[in-house]
C-alpha positions as CSV (number, residue, x, y, z in Angstrom):
1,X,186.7,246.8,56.8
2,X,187.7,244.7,54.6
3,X,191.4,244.0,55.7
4,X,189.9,243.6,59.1
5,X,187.4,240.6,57.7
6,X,190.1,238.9,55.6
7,X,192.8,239.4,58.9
8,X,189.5,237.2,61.2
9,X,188.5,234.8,58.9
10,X,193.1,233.9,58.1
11,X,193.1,233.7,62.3
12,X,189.8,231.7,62.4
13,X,191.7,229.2,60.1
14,X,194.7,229.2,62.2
15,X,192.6,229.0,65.5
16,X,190.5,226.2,63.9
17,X,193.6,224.2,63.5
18,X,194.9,224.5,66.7
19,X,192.3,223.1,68.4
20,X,191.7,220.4,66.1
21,X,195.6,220.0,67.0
22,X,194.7,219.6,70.7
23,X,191.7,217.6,70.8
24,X,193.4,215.2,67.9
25,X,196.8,214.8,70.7
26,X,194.1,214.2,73.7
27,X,192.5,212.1,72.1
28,X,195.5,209.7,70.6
29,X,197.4,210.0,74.3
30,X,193.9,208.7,76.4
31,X,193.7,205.5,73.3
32,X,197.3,205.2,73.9
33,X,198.0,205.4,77.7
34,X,194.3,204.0,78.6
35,X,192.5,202.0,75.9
36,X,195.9,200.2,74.5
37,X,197.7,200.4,78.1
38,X,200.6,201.7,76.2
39,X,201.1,199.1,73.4
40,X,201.2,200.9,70.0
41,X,199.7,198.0,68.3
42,X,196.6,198.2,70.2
43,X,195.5,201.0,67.3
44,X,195.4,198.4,64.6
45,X,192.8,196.2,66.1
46,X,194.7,193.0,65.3
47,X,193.1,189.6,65.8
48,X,193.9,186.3,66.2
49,X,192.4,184.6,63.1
50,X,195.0,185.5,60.7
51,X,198.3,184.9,61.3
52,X,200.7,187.7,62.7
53,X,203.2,189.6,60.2
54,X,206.5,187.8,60.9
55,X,207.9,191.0,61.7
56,X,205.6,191.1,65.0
57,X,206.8,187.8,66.1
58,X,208.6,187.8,69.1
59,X,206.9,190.9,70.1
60,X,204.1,192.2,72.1
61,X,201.6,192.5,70.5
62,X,198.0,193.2,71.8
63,X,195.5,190.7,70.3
64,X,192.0,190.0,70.0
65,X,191.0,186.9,70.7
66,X,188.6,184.9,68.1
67,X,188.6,187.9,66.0
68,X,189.7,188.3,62.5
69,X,191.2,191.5,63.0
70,X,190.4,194.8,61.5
71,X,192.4,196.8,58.1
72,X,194.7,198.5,60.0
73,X,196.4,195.0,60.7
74,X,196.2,194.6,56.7
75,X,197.6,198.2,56.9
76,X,200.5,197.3,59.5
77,X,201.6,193.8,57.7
78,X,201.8,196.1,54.5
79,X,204.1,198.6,55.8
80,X,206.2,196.3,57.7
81,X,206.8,194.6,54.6
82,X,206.2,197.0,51.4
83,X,207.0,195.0,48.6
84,X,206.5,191.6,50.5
85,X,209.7,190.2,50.0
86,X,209.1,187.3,53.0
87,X,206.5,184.6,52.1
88,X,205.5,184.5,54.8
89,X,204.2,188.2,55.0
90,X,201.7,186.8,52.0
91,X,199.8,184.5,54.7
92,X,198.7,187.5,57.2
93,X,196.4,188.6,54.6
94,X,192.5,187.7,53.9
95,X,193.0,188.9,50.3
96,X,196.6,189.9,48.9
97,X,195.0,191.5,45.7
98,X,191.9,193.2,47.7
99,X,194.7,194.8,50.1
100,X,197.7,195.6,47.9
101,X,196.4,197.8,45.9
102,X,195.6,200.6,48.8
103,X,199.8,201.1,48.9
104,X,199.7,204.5,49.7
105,X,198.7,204.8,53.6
106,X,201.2,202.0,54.4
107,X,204.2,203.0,52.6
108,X,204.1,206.3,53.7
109,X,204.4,204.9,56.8
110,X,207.2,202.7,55.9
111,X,209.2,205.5,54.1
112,X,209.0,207.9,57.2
113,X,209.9,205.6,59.7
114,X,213.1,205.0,57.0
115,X,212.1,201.3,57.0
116,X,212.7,201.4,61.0
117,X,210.0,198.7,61.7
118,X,210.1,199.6,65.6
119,X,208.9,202.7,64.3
120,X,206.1,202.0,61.4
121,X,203.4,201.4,64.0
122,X,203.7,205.0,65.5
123,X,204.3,206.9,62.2
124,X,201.3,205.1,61.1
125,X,199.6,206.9,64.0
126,X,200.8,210.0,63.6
127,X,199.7,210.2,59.7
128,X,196.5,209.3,60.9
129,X,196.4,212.3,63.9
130,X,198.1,214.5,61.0
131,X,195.0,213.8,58.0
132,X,192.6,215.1,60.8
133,X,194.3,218.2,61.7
134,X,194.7,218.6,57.9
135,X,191.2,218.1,57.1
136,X,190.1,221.1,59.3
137,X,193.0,223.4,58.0
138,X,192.3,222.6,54.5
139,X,188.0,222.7,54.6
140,X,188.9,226.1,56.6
141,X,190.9,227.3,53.9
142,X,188.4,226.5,51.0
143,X,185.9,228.2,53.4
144,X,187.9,231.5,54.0
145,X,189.0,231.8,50.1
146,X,184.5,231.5,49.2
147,X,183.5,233.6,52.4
148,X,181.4,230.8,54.4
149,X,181.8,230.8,57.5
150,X,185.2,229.1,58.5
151,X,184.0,227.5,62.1
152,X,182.5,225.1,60.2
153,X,185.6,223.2,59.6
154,X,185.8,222.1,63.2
155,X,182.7,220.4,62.2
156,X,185.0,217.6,60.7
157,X,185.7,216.5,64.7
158,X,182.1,215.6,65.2
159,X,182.1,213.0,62.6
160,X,182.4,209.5,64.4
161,X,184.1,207.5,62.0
162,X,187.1,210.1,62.3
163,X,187.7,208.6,65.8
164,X,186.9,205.5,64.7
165,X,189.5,205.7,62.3
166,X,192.2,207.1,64.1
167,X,191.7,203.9,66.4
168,X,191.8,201.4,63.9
169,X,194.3,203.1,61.5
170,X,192.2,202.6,58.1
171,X,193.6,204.9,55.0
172,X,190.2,206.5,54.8
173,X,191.4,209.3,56.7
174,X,194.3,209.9,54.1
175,X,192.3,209.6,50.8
176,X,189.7,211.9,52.8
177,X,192.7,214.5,53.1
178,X,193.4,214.0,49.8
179,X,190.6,214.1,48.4
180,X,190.1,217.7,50.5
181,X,193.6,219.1,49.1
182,X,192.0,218.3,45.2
183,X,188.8,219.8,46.1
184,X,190.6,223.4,46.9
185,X,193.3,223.3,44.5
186,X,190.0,222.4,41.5
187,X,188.4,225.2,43.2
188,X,191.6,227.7,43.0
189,X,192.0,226.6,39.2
190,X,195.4,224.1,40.9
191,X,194.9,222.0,37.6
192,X,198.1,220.0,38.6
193,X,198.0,220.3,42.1
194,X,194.0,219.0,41.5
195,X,195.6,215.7,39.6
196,X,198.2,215.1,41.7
197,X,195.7,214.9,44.8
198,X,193.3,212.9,42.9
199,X,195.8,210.1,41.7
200,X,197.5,209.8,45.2
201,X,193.6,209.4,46.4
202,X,193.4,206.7,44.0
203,X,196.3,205.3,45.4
204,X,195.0,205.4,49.0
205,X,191.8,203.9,48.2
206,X,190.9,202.3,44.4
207,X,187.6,203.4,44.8
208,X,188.2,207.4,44.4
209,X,188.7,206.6,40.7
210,X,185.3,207.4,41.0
211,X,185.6,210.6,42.1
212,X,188.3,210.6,39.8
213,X,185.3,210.3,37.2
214,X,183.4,212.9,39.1
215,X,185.7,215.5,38.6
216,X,186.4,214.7,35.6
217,X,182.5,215.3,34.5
218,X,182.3,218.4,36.3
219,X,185.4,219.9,34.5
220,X,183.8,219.1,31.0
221,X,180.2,220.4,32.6
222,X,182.4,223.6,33.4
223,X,184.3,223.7,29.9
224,X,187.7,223.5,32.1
225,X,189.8,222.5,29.3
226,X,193.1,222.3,31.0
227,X,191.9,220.8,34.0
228,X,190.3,217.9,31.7
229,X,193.7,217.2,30.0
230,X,195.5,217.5,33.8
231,X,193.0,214.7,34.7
232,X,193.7,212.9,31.8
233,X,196.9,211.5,33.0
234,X,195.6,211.3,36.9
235,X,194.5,208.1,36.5
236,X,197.6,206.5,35.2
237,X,199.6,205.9,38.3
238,X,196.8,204.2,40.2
239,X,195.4,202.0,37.3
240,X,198.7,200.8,36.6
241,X,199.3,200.0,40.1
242,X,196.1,198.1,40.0
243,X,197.1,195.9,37.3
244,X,200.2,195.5,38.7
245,X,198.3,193.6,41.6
246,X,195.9,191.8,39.6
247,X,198.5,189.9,37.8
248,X,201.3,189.7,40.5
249,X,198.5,187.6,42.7
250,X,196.6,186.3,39.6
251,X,196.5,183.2,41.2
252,X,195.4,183.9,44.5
253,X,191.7,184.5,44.8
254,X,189.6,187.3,47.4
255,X,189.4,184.7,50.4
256,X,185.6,185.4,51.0
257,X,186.6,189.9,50.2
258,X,183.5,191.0,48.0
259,X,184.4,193.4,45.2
260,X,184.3,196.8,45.7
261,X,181.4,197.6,43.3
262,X,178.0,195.9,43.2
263,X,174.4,196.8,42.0
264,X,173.2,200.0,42.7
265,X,171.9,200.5,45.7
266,X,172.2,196.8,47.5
267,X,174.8,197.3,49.7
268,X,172.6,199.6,51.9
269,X,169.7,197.5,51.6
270,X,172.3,194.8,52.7
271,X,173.7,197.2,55.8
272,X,169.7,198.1,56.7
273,X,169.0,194.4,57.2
274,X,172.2,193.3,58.7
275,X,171.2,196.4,61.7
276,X,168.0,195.6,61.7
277,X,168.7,191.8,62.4
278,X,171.6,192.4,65.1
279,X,169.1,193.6,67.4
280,X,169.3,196.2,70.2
281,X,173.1,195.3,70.8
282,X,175.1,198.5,71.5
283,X,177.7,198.4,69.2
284,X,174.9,197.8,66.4
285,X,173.1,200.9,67.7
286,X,176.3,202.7,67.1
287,X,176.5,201.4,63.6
288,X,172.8,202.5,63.2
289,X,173.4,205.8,64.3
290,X,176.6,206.4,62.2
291,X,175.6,204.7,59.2
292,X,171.8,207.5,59.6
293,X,174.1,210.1,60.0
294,X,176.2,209.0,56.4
295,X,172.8,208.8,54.9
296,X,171.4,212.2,56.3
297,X,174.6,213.9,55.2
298,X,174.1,212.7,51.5
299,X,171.1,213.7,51.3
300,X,172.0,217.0,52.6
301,X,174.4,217.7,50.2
302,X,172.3,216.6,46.9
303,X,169.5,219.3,48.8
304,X,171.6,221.9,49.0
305,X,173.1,221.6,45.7
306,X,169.2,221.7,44.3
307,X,168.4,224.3,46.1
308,X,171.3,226.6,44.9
309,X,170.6,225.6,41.4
């Protein structure tokens, strides 16, 4: 009885994954073929304000017209040119230090591609397509290992900013991934697998030093004595890195970028008031509806964490 349980719920992972697999290639081939009419560059929403990497020149390149563009073109002018040895690669970005330091989604996609720059663009994809398939096998996995029930992971494809991310190229699908792989290997006592997860997070995205923090509490909250010292040296890498940028562009300022941290609370006051005074438009009813569901979710989480407690 037992075997037979264990035998579903392993086959439930694998079954999970595969048509996360499916619905993940679907989906990338109808943006692809339909939405971008082919051009790979149509994923990183790239506008016409700032100016184009000067590895795109010459190129075609599909772009939106009196728009500033979206992060994956911050993303894509990264990776084209990692350690920004042309000058001009410097003047395609609304904020050097607010983008450099989220290295981690666009030089993966410049080491896999082995610095082929024909290449970056679709490798960048394909990291994106691979984090969601990912998601769903890891959540399954920490699912199966505390016997909940493993469908649940599939749940991750209902989410719209997974989509919405996949079609912009954004990191958050990476740190998301990673921050997935950290919560199962804290959860199978994977001190150094936990660490390792968390400071690549960090890398992705400098705002997971705060769940950097997070675990870190909950591992002195749990008297986890070699997870804490693990942790300890998780936040080297990404802090370092983060000085790094701060003084190689001290002289460059955030070009209108707000920082990352502000008063509690006031950005979603702000985000309430810039919905409610868009009006009825439909891409601000979108917004409404995904930014609700963020909030309902939260919510959900710190109820269900009361309730078991």
């Amino acid at each position: 009885m037992i075997f037979r349980r264990f035998w579903s719920n392993q086959h439930q992972v694998a079954k999970n994954t595969f048509i996360a697999s499916v619905l993940v290639i679907v989906a990338t081939l109808l943006l692809y073929f339909y939405k971008f009419d082919s051009d790979i560059t149509g994923f990183f929403r790239i506008g016409s304000v700032l100016p184009l990497s000067p590895y795109l020149k010459g190129q075609h390149v599909l772009v939106h017209q009196g728009e500033i563009g979206y992060d994956g073109q911050q993303f894509l002018s990264i990776a084209l040119d990692p350690w920004l040895q042309n000058q001009d690669s410097l003047e395609t970005f609304d904020s050097p230090k607010y983008r450099y330091r989220r290295i981690l989604y666009p030089l993966l996609g410049y080491l896999l591609s082995l610095g082929n720059r024909n290449l970056i663009p679709y490798v960048l994809v394909v990291i994106n397509c691979l984090c969601i398939i990912l998601l769903v096998f890891f959540i399954g996995l920490d699912m199966h290992k505390h016997q909940q029930p493993v469908w649940q992971s599939l749940l991750v494809l209902v989410v719209p900013g997974v989509w919405i991310i996949l079609s912009f190229s954004t990191a958050d699908l990476l740190s998301s991934l990673l921050l997935a792989i950290a919560i199962y290997c804290y959860r199978s006592h994977k001190n150094i697998y936990t660490s390792i997860s968390l400071s690549l997070a960090c890398l992705t995205r400098e705002p997971m030093l705060l769940v950097w923090l997070g675990f870190l509490l909950t591992s002195i909250y749990e008297c986890k004595r070699q997870q804490m010292l693990h942790l300890f040296w998780a936040w080297i890498p990404p802090v370092a890195w983060n000085i790094y940028v701060l003084f190689r562009f001290s002289d460059r300022g955030t070009s209108g970028i707000r920082e990352n941290f502000g008063w509690p609370l006031a950005g979603i006051a702000d985000k309430i008031s810039q919905l409610v005074t868009n009006g009825l438009q439909a891409k601000n009813l979108f917004e409404a509806y995904s930014f609700a569901l963020l909030i309902l979710m939260f919510v959900g989480i710190i109820l269900r964490g009361c309730l078991k407690s």
